[in-house]
Backbone of each chain as ProteinMPNN parsed JSONL, in Angstrom:
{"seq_chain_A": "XXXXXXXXXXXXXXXXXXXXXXXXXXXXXXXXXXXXXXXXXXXXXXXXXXXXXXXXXXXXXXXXXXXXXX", "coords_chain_A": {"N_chain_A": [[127.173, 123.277, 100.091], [126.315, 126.483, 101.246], [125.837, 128.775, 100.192], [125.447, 127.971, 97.622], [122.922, 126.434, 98.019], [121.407, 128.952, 98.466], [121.139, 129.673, 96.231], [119.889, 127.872, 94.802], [117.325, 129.092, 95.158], [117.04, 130.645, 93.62], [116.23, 132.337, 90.158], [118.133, 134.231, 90.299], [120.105, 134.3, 91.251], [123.281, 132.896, 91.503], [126.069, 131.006, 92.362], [129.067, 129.668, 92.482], [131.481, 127.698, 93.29], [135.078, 128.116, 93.868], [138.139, 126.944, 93.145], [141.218, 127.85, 94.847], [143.607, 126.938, 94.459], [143.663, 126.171, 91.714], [142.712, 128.528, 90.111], [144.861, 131.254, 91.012], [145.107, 133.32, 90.633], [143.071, 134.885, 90.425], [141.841, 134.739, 93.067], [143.934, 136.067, 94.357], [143.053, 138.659, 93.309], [140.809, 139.069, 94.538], [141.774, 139.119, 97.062], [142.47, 136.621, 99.178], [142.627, 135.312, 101.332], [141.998, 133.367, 103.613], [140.274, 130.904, 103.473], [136.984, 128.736, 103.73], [135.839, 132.195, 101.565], [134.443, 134.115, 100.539], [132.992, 135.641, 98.008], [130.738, 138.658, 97.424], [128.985, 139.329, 94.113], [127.338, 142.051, 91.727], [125.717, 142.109, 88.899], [127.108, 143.357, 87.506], [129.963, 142.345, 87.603], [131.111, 143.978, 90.131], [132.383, 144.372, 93.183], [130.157, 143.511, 95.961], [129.823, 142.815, 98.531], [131.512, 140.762, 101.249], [132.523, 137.763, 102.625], [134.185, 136.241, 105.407], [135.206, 133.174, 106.295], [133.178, 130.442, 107.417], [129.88, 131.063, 107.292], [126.794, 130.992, 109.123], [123.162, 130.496, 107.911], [121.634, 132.547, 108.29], [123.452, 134.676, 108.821], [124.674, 134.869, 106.241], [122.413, 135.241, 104.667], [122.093, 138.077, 106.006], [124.289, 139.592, 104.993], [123.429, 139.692, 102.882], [121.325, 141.232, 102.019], [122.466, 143.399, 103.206], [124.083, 144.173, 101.366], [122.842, 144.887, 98.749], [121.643, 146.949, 99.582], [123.103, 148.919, 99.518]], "CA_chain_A": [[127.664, 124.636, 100.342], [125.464, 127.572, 101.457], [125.733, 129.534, 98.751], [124.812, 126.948, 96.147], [121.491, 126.507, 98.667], [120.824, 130.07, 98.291], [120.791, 129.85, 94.325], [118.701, 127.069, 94.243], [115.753, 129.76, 95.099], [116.173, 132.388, 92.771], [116.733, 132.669, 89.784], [118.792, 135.632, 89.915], [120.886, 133.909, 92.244], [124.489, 132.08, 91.014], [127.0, 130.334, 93.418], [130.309, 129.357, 91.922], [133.167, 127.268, 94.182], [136.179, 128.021, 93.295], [139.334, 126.531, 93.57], [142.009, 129.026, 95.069], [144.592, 126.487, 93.84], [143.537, 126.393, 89.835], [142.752, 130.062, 90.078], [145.274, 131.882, 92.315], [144.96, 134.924, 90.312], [141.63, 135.466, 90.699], [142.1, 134.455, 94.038], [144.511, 137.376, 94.629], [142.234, 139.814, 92.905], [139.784, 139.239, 95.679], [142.79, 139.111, 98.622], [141.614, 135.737, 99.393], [143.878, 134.918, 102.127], [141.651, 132.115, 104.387], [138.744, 130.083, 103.183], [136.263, 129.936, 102.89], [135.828, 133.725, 101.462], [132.793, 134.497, 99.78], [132.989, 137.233, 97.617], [129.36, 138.817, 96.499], [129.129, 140.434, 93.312], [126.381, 142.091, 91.13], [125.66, 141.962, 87.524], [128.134, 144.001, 86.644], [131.062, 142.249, 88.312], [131.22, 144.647, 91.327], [132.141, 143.274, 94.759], [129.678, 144.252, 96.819], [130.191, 142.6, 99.822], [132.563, 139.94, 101.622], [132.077, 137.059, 104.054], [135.418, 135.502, 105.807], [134.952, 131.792, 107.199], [131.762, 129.823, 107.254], [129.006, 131.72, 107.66], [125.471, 130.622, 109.178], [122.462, 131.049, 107.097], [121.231, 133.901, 108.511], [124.625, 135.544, 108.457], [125.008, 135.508, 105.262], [121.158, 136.564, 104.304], [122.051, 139.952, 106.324], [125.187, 140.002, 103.637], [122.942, 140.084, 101.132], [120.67, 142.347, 102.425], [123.26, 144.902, 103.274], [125.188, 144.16, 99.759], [121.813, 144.823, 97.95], [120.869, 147.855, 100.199], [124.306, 149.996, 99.386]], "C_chain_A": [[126.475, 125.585, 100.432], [125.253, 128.611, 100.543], [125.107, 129.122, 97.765], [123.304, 127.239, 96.98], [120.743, 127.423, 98.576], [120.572, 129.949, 96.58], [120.004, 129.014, 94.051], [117.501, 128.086, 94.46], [115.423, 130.916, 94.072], [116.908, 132.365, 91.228], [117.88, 133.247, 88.927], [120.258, 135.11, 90.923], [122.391, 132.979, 91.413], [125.247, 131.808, 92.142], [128.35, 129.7, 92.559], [131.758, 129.108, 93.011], [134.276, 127.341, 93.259], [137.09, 127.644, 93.751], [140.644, 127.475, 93.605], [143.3, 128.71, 94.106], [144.776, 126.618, 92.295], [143.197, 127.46, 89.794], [142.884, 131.229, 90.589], [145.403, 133.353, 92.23], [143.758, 135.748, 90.483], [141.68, 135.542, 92.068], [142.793, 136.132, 94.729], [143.841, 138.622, 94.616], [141.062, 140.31, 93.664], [140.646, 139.321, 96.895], [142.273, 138.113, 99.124], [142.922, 135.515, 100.333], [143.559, 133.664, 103.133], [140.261, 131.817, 103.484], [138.064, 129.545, 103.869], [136.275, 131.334, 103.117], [135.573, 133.477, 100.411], [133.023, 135.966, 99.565], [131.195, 137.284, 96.888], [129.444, 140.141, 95.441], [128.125, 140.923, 92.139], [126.639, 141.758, 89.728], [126.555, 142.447, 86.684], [129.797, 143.4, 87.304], [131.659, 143.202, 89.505], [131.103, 143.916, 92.297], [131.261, 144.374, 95.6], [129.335, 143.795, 98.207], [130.769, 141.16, 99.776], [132.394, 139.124, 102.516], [133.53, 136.06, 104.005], [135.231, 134.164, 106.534], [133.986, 131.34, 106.466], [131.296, 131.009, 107.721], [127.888, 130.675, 108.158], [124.734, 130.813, 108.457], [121.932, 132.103, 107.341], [122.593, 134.844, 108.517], [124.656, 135.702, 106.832], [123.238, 135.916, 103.852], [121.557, 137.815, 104.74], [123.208, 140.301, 105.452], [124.424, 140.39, 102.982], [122.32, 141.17, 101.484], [121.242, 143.768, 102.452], [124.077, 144.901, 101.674], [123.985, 145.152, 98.664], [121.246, 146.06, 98.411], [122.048, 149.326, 100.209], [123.774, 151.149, 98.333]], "O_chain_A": [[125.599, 125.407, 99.585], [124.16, 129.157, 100.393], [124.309, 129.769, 97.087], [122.6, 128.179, 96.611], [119.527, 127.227, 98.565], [119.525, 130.304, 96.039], [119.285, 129.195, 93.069], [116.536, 127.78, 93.76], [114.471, 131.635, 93.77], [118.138, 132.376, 91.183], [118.36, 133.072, 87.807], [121.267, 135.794, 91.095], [121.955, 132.303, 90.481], [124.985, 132.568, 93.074], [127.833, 128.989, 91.698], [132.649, 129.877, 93.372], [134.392, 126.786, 92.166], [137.187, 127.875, 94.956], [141.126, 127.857, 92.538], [143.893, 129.48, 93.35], [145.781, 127.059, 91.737], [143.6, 127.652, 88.647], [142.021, 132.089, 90.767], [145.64, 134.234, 93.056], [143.597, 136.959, 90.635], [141.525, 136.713, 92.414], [142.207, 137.005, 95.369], [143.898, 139.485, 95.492], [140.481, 141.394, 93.598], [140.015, 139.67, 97.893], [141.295, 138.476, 99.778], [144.08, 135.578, 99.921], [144.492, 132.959, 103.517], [139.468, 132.618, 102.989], [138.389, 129.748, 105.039], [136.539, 131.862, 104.197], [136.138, 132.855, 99.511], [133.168, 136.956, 100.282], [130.609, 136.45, 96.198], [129.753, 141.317, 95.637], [128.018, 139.99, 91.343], [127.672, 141.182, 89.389], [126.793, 142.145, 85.514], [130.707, 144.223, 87.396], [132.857, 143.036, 89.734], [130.238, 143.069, 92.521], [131.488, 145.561, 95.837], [128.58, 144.448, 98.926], [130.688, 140.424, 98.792], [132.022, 139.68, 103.549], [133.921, 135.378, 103.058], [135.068, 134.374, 107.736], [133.781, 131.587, 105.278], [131.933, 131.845, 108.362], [127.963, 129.537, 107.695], [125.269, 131.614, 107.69], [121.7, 132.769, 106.333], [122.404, 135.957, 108.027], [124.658, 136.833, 106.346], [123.118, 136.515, 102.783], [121.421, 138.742, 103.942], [123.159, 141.474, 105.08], [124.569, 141.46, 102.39], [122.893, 142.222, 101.197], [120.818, 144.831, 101.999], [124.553, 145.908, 101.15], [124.409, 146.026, 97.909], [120.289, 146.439, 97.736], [121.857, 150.417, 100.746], [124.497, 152.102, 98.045]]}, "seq_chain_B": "XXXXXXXXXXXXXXXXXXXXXXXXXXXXXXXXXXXXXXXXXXXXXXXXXXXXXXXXXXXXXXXXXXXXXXXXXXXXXXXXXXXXXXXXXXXXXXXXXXXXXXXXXXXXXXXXXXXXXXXXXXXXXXXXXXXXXXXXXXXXXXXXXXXX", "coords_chain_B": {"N_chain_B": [[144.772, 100.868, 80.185], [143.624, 104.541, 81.555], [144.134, 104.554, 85.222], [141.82, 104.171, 87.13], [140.377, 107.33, 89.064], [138.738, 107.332, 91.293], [138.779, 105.298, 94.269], [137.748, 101.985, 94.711], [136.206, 101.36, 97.058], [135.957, 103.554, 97.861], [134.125, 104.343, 95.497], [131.687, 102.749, 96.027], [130.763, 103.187, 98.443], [129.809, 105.692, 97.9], [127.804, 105.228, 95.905], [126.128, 104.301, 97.771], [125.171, 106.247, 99.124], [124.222, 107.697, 96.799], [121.634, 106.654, 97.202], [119.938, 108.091, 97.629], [119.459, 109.992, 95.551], [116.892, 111.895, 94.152], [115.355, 112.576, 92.04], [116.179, 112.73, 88.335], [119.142, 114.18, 87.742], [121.418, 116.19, 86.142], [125.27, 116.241, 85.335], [127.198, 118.68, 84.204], [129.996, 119.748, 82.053], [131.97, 121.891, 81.985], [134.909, 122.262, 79.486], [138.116, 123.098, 77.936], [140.147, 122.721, 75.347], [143.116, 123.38, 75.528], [145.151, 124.904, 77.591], [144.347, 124.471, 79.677], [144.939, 123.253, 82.755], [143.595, 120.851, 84.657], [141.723, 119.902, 83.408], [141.589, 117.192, 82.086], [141.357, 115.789, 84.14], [139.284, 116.32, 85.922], [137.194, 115.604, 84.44], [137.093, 112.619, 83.983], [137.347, 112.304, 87.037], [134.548, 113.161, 87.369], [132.995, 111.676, 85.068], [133.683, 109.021, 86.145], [132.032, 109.492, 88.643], [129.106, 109.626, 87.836], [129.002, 107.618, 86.991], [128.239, 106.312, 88.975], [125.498, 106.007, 89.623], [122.288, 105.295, 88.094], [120.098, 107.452, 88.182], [122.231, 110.115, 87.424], [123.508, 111.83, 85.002], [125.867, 112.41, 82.402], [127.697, 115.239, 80.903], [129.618, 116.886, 78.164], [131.579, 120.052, 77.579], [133.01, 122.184, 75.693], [134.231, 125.476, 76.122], [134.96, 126.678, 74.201], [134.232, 125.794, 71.764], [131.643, 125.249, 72.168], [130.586, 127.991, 72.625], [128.128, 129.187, 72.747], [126.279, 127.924, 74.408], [127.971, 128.123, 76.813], [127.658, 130.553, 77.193], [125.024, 131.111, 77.979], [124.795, 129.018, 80.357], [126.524, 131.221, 81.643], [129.378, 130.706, 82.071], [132.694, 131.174, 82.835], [135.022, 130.249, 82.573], [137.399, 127.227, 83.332], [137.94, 124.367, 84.197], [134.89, 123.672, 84.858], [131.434, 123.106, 86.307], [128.266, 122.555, 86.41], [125.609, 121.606, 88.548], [122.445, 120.254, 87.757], [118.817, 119.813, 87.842], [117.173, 117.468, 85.54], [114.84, 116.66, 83.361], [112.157, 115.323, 81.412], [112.245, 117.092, 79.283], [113.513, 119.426, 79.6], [116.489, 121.298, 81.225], [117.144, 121.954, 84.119], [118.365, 124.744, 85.868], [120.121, 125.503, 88.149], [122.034, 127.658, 89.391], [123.81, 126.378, 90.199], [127.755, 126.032, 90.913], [130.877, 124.864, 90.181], [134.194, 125.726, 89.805], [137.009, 124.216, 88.833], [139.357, 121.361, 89.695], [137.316, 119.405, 91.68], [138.062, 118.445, 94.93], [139.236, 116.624, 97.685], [137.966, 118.1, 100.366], [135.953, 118.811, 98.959], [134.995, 117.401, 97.56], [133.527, 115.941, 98.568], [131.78, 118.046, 99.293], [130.588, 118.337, 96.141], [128.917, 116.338, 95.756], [127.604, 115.666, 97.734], [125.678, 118.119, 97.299], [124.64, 117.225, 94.435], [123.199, 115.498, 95.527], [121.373, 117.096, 97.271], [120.447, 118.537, 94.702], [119.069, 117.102, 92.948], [116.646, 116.587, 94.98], [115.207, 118.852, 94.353], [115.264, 120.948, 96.187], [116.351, 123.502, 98.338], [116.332, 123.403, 101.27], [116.319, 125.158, 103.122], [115.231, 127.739, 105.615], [112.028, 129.311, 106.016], [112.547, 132.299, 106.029], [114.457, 132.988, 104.65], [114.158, 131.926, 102.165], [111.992, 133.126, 101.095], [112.936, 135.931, 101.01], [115.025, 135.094, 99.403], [113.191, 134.419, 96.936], [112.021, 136.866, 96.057], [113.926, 137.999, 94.867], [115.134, 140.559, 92.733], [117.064, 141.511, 91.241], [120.847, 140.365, 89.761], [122.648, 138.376, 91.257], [125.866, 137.054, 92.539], [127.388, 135.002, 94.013], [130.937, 134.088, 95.056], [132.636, 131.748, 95.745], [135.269, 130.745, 97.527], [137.782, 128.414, 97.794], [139.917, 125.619, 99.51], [141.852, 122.876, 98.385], [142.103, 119.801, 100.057]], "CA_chain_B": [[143.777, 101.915, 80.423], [144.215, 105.229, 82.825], [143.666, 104.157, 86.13], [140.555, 105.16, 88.067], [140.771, 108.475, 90.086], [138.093, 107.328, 93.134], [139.314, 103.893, 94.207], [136.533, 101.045, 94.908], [135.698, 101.653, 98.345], [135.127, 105.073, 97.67], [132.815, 104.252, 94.649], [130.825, 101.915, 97.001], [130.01, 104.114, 99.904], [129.605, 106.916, 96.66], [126.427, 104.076, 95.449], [125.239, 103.896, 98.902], [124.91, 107.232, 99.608], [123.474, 108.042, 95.922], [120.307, 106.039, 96.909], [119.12, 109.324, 98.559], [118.53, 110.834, 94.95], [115.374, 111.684, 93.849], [115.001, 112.826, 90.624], [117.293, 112.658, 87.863], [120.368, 114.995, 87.494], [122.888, 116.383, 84.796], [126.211, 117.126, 85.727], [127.609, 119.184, 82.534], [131.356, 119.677, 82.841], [133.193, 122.779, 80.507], [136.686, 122.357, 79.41], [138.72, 123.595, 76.926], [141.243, 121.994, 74.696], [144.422, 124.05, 75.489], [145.109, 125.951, 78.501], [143.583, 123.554, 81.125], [145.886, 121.595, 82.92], [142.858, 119.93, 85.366], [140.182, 119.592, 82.328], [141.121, 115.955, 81.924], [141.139, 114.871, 85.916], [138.092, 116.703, 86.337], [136.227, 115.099, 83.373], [137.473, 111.644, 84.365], [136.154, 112.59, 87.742], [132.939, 113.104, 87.009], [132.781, 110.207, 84.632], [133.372, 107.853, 87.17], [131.072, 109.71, 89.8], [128.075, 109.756, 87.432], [128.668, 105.866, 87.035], [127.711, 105.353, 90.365], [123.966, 105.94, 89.638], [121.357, 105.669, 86.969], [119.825, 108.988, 87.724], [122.824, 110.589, 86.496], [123.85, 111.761, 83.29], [126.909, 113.422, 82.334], [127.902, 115.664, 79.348], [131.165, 117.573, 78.211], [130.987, 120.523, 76.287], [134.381, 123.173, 75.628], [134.175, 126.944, 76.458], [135.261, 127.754, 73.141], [133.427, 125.189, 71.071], [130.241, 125.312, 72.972], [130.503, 129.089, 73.585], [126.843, 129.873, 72.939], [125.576, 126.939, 75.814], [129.286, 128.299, 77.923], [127.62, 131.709, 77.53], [123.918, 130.549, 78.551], [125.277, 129.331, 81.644], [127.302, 131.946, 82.261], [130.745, 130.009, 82.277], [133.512, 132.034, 81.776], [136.477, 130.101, 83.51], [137.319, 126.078, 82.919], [136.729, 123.491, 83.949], [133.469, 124.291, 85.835], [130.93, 122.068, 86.204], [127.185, 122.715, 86.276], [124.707, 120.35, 88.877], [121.209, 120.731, 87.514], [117.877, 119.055, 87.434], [116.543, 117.075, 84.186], [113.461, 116.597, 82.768], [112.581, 114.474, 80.239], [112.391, 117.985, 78.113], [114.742, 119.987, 80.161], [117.377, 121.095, 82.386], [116.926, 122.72, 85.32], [119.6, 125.012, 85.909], [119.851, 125.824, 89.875], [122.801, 128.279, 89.789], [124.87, 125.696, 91.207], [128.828, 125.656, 89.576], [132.129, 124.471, 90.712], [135.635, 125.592, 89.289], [138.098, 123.763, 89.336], [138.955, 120.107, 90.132], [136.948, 119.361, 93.059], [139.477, 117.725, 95.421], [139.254, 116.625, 99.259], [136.463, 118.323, 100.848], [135.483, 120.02, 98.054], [134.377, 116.508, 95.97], [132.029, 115.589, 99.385], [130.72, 118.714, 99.062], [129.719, 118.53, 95.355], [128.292, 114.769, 96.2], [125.963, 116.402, 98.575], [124.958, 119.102, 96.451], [124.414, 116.32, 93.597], [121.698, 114.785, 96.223], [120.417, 118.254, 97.326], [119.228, 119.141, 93.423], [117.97, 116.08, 92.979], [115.447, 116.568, 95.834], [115.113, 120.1, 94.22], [114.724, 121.411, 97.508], [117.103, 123.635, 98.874], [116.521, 123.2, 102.689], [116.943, 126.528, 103.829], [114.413, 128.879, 106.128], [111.383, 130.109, 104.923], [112.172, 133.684, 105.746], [115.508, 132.919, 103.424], [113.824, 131.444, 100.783], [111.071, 134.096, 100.986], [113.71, 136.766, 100.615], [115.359, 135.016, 97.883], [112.28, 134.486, 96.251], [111.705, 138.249, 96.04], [115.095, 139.012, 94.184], [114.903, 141.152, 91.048], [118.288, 141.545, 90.655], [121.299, 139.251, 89.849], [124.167, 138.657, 92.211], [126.634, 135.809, 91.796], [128.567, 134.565, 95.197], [132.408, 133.502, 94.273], [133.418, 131.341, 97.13], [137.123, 130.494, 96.965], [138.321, 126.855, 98.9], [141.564, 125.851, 99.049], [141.861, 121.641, 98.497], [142.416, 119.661, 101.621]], "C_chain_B": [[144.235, 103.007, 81.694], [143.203, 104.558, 83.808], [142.634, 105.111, 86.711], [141.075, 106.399, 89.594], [140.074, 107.935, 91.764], [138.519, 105.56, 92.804], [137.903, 102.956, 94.735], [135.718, 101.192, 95.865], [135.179, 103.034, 98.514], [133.445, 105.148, 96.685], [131.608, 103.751, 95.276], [130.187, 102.695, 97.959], [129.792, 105.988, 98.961], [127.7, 106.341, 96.242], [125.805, 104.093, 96.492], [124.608, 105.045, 98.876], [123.564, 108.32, 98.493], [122.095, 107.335, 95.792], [119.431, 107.218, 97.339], [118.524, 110.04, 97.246], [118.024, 110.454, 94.5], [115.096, 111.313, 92.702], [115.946, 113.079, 89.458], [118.411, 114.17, 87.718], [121.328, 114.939, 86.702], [123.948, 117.173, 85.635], [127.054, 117.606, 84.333], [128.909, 119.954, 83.376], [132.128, 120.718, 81.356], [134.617, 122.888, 80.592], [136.558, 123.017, 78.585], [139.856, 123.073, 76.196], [142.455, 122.196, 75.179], [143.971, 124.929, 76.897], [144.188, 125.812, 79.866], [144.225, 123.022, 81.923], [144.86, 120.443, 83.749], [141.654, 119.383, 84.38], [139.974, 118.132, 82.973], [140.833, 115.263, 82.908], [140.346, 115.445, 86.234], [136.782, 116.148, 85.213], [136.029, 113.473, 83.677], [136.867, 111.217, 85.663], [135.15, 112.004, 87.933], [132.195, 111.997, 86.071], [132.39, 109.328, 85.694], [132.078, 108.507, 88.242], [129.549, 109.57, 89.287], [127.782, 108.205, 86.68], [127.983, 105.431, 87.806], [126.223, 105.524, 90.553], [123.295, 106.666, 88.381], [120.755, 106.993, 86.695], [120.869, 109.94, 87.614], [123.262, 110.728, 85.326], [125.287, 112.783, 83.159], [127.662, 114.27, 81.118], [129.142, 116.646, 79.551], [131.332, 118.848, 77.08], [132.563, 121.324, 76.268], [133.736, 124.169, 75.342], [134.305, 127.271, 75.044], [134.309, 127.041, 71.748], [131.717, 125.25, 71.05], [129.845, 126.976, 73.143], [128.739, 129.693, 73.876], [126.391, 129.447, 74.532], [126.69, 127.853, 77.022], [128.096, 129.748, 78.324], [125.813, 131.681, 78.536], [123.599, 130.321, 80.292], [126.43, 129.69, 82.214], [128.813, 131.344, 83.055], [131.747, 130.939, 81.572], [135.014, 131.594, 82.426], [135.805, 128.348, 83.332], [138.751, 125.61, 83.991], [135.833, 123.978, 85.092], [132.611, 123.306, 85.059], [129.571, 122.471, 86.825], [126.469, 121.636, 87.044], [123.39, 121.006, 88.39], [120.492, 120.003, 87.5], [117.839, 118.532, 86.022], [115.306, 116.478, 84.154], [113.53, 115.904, 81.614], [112.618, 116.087, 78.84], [113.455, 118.812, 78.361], [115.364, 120.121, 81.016], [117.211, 122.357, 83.004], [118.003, 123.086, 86.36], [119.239, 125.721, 87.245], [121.14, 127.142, 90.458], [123.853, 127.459, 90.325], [126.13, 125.306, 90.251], [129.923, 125.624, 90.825], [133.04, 124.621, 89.385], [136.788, 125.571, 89.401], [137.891, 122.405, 89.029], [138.477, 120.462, 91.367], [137.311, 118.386, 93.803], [138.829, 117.73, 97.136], [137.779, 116.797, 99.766], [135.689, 118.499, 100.244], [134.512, 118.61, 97.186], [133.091, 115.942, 97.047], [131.028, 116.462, 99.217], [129.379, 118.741, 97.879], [128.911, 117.369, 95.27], [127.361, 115.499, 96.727], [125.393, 117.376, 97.901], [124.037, 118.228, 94.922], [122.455, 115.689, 94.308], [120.359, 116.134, 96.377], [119.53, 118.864, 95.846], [118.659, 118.088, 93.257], [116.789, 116.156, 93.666], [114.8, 118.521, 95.26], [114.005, 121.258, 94.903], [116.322, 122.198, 98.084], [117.444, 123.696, 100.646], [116.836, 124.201, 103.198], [115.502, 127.125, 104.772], [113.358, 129.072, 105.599], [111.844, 131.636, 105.266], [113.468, 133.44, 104.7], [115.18, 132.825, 102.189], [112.609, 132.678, 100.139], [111.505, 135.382, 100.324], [114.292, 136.76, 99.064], [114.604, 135.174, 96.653], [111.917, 136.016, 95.621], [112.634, 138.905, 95.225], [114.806, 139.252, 92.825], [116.071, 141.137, 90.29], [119.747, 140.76, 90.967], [122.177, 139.586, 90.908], [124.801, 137.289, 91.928], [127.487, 135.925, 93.468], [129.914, 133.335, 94.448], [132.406, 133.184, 95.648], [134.497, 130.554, 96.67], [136.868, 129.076, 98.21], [139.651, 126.576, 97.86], [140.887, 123.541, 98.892], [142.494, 121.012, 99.307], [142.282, 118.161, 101.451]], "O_chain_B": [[144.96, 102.643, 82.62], [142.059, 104.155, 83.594], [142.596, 106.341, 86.761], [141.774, 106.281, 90.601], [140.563, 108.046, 92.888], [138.566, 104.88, 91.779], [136.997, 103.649, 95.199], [134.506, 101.173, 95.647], [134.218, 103.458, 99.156], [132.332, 105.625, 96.908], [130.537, 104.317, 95.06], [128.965, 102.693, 98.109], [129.678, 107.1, 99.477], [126.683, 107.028, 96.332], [124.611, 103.862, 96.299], [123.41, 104.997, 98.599], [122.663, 109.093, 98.818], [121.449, 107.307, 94.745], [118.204, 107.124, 97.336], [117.446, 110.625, 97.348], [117.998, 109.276, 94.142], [114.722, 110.219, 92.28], [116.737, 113.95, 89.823], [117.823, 115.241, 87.57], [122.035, 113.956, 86.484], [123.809, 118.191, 86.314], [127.469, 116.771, 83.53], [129.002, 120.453, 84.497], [132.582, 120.39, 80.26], [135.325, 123.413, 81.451], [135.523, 123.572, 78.215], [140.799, 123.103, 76.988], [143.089, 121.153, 75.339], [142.883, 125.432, 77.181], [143.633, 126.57, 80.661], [144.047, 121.81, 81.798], [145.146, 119.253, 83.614], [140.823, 118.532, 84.7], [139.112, 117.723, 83.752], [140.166, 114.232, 82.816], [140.35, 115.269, 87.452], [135.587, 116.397, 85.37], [134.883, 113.028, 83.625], [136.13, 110.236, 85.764], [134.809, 110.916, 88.398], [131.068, 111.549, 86.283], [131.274, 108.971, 86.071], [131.174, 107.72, 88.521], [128.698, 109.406, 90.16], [126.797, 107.786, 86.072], [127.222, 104.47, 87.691], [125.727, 105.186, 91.627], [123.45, 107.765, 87.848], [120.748, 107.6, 85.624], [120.321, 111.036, 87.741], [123.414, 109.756, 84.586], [125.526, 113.763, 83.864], [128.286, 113.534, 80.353], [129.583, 117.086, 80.613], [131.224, 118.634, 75.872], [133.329, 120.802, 77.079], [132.806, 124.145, 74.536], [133.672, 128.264, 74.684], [133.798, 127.751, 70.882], [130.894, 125.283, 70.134], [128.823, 127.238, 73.777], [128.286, 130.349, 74.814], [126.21, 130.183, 75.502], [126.168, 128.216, 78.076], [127.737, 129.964, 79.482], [125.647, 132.235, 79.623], [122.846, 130.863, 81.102], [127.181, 129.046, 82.946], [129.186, 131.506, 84.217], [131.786, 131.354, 80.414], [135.921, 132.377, 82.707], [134.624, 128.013, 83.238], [139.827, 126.093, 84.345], [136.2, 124.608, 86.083], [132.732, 122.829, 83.931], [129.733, 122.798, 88.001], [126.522, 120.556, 86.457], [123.221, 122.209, 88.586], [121.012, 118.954, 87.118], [118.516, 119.182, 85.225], [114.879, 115.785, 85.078], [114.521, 115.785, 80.893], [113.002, 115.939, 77.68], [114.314, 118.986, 77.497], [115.205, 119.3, 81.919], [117.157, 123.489, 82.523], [118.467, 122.399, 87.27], [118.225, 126.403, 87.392], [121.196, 127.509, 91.632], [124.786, 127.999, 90.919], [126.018, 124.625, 89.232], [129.877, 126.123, 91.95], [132.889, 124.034, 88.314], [137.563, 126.415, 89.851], [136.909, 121.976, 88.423], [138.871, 121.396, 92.065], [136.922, 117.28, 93.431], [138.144, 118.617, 97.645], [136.802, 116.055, 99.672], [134.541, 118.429, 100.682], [133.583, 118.803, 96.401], [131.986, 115.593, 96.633], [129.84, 116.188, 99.048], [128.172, 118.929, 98.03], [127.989, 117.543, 94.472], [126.369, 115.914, 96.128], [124.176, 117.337, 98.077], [122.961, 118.649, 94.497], [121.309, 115.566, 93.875], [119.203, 116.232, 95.967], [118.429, 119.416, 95.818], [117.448, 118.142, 93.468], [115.785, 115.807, 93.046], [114.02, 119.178, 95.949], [112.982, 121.897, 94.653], [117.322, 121.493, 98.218], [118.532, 123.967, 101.152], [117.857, 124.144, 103.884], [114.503, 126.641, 104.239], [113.493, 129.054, 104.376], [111.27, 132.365, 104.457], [113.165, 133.963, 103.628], [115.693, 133.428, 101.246], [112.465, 132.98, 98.954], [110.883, 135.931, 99.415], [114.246, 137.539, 98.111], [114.973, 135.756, 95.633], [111.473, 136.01, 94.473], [112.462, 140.059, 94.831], [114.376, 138.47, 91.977], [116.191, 140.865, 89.096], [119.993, 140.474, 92.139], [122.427, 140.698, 91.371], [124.277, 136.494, 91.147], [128.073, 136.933, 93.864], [129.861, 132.329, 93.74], [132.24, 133.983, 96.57], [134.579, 129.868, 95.651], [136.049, 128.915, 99.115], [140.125, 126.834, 96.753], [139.792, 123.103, 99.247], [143.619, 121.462, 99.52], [142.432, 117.414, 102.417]]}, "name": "protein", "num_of_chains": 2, "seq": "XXXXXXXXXXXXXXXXXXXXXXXXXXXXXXXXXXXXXXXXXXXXXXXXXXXXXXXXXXXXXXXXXXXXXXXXXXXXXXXXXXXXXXXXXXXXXXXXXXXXXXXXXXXXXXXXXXXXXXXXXXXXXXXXXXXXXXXXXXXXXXXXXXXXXXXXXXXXXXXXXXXXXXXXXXXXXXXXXXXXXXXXXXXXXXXXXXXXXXXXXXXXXXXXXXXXXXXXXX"}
């Protein structure tokens, strides 16, 4: 998973798959309606940005970038 | 005895595929006594998957028993399951977690991720890794999958 790949470099970095099925409440709490859906969220549990599908790796570097640049 | 979750042919082309890793790997797996219903088919799991090669190791700790280590690596939801490097002194924690059972696509994926820390290399870009490299501050990606 692309996410995990990104956390192996930093860190500051975490990746966590979740299963929509064993946690449909959480699930909800993000409006998770297709998967993948990548929620990004800082230190403080704030979503600060959203990616719907697969992403490429450079797609979801400019997530971060813009998540990190709000 | 309960019957095995991956069936023979799976384990087999599981052994083949685990000749790719490198260096050894812990997969550390948090339940909880009560209030799990997948703990035990995700512990069971991972048992069997960390049969299928010497450089694995596999350990079991509970969220509420364990909470200092739960809190360490930042586990706050069960079962979740930790891939990390090892060392003969320590473990080399990569950010990488799965929660849930990991079912369908989801158990190839953490197989390949199993190989990827092992080579503790994440294969990405350098301007990605460059970037990442640079981060001061945390962020945490939740990616949701459905089981398929």
């Amino acid at each position: 998973m692309l996410a995990h790949q990104f956390a192996m470099e930093s860190p500051f970095v975490q990746a966590e798959a979740i299963s929509a099925y064993d946690f449909y409440e959480l699930s909800d709490q993000y409006a998770v309606s297709g998967v993948p859906h990548t929620a990004i969220i800082d230190s403080e549990g704030k979503l600060i940005g959203t990616v719907v599908g697969s992403a490429p790796e450079s797609h979801l570097l400019d997530e971060i970038k813009k998540a990190l640049t709000q | 005895m309960k019957e095995n979750i991956i069936d023979d042919e799976t384990i087999k082309q599981i052994k083949d595929f685990f000749i790719q890793i490198d260096n050894p790997t812990e997969i550390i797996l948090f339940t909880q006594k009560d209030n799990c219903p997948s703990c035990e088919d995700t512990r069971q799991l991972l048992m069997e998957l960390s049969n299928t090669s010497d450089k694995l190791t596999f350990s079991v700790y509970d969220i509420d028993v364990d909470a200092a280590l739960a809190k360490k690596y930042n586990i706050d939801k069960v079962p979740n399951i930790v891939i990390a490097g090892k060392t003969d002194n320590d473990i080399l924690d990569y950010g990488v977690r799965y929660a849930g059972l990991p079912s369908g696509h989801e158990f190839g994926s953490l197989i390949r991720e199993v190989v990827q820390v092992s080579k503790r290399d994440s294969n990405l870009n350098k301007d990605t890794r460059d970037y990442l490299g640079g981060l001061t501050k945390p962020i945490k990606f939740l990616v949701f999958f459905t089981p398929t």
